[in-house]
Each structure stands twice: as C-alpha cells, then as structure tokens.
C-alpha positions, -999 to +999 in steps of 0.1 A: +605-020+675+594+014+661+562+033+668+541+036+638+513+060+639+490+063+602+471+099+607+444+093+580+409+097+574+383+069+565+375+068+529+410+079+518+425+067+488+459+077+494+452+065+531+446+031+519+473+033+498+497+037+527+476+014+550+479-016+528+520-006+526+525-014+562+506-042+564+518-057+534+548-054+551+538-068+581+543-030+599+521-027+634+504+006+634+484+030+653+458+047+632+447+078+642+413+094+625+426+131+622+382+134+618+373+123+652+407+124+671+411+158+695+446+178+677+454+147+656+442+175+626+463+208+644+493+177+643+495+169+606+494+202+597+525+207+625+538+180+599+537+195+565+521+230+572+492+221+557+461+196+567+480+168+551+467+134+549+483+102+549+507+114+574+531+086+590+548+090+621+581+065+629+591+076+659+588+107+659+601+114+620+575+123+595+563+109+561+535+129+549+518+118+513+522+083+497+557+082+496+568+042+496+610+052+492+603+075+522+587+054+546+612+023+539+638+047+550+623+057+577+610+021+591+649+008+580+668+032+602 
C-alpha cells in the first residue's frame, strides 16, 4: 500500500478540496500541518519552488495544487 502524506494548512479550501478526494476514495493519509510542523514548510517549497499548498506526497512522487487527474495517476501506479 502507498504512503500518502496531505501537506496542508487548516482552513484551506483547496486543502479540503484534496482532503475530501482521498477520503472519498477511501485513501489513508498522513496530514502534515506545514503551520505547526518543523521543515514540513522548507519541504513543499522543495516540491514546487514555491510555498505550495495542497501538496501530496505518494511515495515519494509529488502532486502539488488540486489536481484530481494527477493524484489518480499517482495512487494508480
């Protein structure tokens, strides 16, 4: 089973977006607050180059943005 991480922040509406995505899909994720979290901020912008929230993590391969064609490729391979 893949490792899901969700870098978001709370009272994100594109967070939520993605959040509800997994778990409509019955995904099991880690979410990190890239607030209160030590480097989870420095990390998404390792991501995209810039502070990018939502970020999603598969594994190690990066989604960043709402992106619901991305992520399905991601969780399918």
């Amino acid at each position: 089973m893949a490792q899901v991480k969700l870098y978001a922040v709370p009272g994100c509406p594109r967070c939520e977006e993605v959040r509800q995505f997994l778990r409509d899909r019955g995904i099991a994720f880690t979410e990190i607050d890239v607030l209160t979290t030590p480097l989870a901020f420095h990390r998404t912008m390792v991501f995209s180059g810039t502070p990018a929230v939502p970020a999603v993590d598969v594994d190690g391969r990066v989604v960043v943005g709402v992106d619901p064609e991305g992520l399905e490729d991601l969780l399918q391979e």
